[in-house]
N, C-alpha and C positions, 0 to 999 in steps of 0.2 A: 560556401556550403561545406559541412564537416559531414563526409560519408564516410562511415565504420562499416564492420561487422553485423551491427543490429538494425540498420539504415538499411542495408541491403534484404537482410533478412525479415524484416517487416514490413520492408517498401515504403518507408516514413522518408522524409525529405530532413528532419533531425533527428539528432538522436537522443531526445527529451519524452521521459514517460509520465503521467502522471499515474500514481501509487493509486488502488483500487480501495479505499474508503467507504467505511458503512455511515451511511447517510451523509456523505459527501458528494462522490463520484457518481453524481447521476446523468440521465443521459445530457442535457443540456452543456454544463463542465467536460466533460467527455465528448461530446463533438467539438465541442471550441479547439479541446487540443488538437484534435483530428486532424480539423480545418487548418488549426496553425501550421502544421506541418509536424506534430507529433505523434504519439499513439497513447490515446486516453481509454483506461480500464474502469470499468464500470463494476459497481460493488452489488453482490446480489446480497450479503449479507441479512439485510433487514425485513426481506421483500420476501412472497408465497413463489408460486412456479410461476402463476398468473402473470403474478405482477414483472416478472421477471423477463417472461417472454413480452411483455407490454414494452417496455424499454426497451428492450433490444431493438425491436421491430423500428421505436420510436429514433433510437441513434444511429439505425438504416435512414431513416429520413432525414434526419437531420445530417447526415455527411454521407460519402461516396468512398472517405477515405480507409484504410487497416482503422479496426479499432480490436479492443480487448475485454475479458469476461472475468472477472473476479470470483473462486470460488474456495473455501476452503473444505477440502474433504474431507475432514472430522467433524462439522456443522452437523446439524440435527437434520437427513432430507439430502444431503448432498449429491444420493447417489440420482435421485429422483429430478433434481435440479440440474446436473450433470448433462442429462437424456434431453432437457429443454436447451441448452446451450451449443449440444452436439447437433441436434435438430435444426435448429436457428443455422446453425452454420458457421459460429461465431469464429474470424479471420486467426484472434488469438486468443487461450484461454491461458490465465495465470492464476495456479494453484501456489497454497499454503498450507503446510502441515499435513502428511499421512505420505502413502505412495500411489505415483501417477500411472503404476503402469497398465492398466485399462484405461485410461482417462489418453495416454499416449495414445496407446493403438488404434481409439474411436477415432482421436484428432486427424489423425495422420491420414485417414480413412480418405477425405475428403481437403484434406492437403492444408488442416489446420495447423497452426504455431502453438506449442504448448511452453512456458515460462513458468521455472519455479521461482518461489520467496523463500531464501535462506538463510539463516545468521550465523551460522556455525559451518567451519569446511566438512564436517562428516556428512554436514546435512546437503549441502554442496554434490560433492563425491558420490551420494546414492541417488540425488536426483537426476543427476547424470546419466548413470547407469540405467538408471530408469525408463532413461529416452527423452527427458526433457530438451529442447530443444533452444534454450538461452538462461538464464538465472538473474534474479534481482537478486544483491547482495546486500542485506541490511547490516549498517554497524550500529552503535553504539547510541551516537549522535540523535539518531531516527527517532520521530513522534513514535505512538503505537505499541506496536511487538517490535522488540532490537534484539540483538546480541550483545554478547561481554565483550567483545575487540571493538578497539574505534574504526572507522569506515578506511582511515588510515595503513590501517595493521590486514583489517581481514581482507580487503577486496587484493591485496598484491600476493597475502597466503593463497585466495580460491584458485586465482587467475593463475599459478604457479604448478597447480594442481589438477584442473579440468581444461576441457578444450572447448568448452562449449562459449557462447558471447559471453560477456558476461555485465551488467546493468548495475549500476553504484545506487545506494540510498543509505540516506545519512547524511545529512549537514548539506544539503545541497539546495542555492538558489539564483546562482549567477553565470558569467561566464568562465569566471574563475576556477569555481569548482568544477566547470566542466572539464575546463581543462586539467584541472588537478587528478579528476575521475580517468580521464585519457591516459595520464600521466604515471596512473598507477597498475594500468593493468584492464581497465575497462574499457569497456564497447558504445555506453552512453550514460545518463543518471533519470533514477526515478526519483521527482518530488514530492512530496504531499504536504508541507507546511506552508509553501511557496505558491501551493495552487490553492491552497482554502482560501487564501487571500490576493485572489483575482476578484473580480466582478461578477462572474457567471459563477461563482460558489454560493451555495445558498444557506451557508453557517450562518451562527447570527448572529445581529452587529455585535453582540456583547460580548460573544469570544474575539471577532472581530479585532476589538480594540483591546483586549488584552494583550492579543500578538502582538500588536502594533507599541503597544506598551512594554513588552518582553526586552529586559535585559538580558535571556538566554540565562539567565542564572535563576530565577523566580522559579524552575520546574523539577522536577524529581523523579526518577523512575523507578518501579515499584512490582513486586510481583503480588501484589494484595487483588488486585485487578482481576484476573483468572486466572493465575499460576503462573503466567509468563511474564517475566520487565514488561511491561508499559512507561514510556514517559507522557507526563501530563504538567500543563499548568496546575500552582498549587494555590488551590481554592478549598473553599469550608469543605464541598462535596468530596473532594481528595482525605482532606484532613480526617473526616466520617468513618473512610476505608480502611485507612491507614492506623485507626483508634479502637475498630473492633470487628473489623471486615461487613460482613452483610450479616442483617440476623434472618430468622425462617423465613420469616414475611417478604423479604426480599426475595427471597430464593424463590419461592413460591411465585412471586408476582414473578420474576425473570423467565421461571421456567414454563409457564402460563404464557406469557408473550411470546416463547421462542413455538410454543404448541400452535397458539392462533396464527402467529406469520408466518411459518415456514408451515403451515398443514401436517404436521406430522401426528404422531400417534405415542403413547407414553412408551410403548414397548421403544418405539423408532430413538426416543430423549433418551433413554435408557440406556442403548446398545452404543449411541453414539455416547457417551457418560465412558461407555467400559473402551472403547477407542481410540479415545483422549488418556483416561487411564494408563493403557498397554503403551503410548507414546514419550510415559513417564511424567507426567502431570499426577500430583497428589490427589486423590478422590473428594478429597473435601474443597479443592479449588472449582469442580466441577460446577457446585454451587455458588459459585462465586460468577463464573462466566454468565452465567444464566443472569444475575440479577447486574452486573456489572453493565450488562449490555443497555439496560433502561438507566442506566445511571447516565452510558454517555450520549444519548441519545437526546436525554433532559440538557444535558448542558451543549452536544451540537448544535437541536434543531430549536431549542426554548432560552438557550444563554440560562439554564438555570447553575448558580453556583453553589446553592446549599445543598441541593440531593445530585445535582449533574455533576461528571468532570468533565475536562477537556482534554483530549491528547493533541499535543504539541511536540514538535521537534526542538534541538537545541538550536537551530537554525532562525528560531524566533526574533532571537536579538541583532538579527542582521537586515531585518522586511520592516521598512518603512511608509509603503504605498501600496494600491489597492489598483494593479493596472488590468488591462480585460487579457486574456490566455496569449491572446496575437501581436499584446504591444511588447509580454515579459517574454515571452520563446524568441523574440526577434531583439530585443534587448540580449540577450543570453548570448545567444548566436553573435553578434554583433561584440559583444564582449571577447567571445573569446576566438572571434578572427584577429580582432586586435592585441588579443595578448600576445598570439602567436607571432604576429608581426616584432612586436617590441623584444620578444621573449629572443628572437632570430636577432635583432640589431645587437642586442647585448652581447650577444656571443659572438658575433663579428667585433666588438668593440674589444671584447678580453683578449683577443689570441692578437 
């Protein structure tokens, strides 16, 4: 058993997270990791307040173990969504983009774990400061939102710089990289290319088999998406983005969707617009998030490739098999006790 820093402070039995995914990470995926002996984060992203508190409740039932809440606090309703997570009681909540520090002091209240997502060390450094109480470190590598450093370069920059745990994403799917993540300065590794492609993921086969198909070279990362790199597989629906962004009609249709599922109000779309804005995001990407989100949405939950995309990691070109959450974290584990073994002969054998 490989106990860290993050092991302890989450009470996880490894030190394996699975990355909080919009319309990925739902409660069923999320308990499997649970159960494995990891801490799976559940994505509120897509979902009203309702539906929000429905799942939570739902991945109490379904596990006993730490689990985690996905929220980003420049979302449309965040603050609203926020109050149902602190409510809940949820064990950890991991924020993205804005600042935590009311979101800290509710957590703390009631003896929660708060976790930021970072790609950049300034972003690091104030989360810190914040009160954050561990960091996931995105490089480069990473499906989704990345940074410009490879997972390489920035997790031994952050880890140099903060005191806090600190959690590797980016390229990560074995025990290798566990170890390598170990090796550099981190506490454990969050995955999310590695977990859409378990059994208990409910993507569709069509992305599916593109992963499984993935040379790791076939994808691209792009700030056409909503202002920030996204990497995706490159399908027509990419290609679409990338040739003339979104026109009104998208915008409209997105920002429509984000109105009906998250309940909010035009002023609420608005103010959260100028939020993202003030974080340095161009105002015309604004409209791009909005409609960007039904894009990936069509190609997560429909496998559509002409109006859907897909976000993918460059770690695609390394997943060959589709095992359930408790065969691949014991796989992992299992891998990288034996690395360590071999890693120790060797260096008995040089000296």
């Amino acid at each position: 058993m490989l106990e860290t820093r993050i092991t302890k402070m989450l009470g996880i039995r490894h030190p394996i997270i699975l990355s909080g995914m919009t319309w990925v990470s739902l409660p069923k995926l999320v308990a499997a990791v649970c159960n494995a002996g990891g801490l799976g984060i559940f994505a509120t992203g897509a979902q009203d307040i309702d539906e929000v508190r429905e799942n939570i409740r739902e991945i109490k039932s379904l596990t006993s173990k730490p689990f985690g809440v996905n929220q980003g606090l420049l979302q449309p309703g965040a603050e609203k969504m926020l109050e149902v997570i602190i409510e809940e009681k949820v064990p950890v909540i991991n924020y993205a983009m804005g600042r935590p520090d009311e979101l800290v002091k509710s957590a703390h209240k009631y003896g929660g774990i708060v976790i930021g997502t970072v790609a950049h060390l300034k972003h690091a450094i104030r989360a810190e400061r914040s009160g954050a109480d561990a960091l996931i470190v995105t490089g480069f590598e990473a499906g989704g939102h990345l940074g410009e450093l490879t997972t390489s370069v920035l997790v031994p920059l952050v880890a140099s710089n903060v005191k806090a745990p600190i959690i590797a994403a980016g390229g990560f799917c074995d025990g290798r990289g566990l170890i390598a993540a170990l090796a550099l300065g981190a506490d454990g590794i969050s995955m999310g290319t590695r977990f859409i492609m378990t059994k208990e993921s409910v993507i569709h086969e069509r992305m599916k088999k593109r992963v499984l198909d993935s040379d790791g070279e076939n994808m691209m990362a792009t700030d056409r998406f909503d202002g920030i790199p996204c990497r995706f597989i490159k399908t027509a629906g990419l290609n679409k983005i990338l040739e003339r962004r979104f026109s009104i009609k998208d915008v409209m249709l997105g920002a429509s969707h984000i109105k009906q599922t998250q309940r909010v109000s035009t002023w609420e779309l608005l103010s959260s617009a100028l939020r993202i804005r003030r974080e340095g995001i161009p105002v015309q990407r604004v409209g791009d998030l909005a409609s960007g989100l039904l894009r990936a949405k069509a190609g997560i939950t429909e496998g559509d490739e002409e109006y859907g995309v897909y976000t993918c990691g460059q770690v695609a070109g390394r997943i060959d098999d589709i095992p359930s959450c408790a065969e691949l974290i014991e796989r992992i584990i299992t891998e990288a006790e034996d690395i360590l073994v071999t890693m120790n002969q060797k260096l008995v054998k040089s000296t």
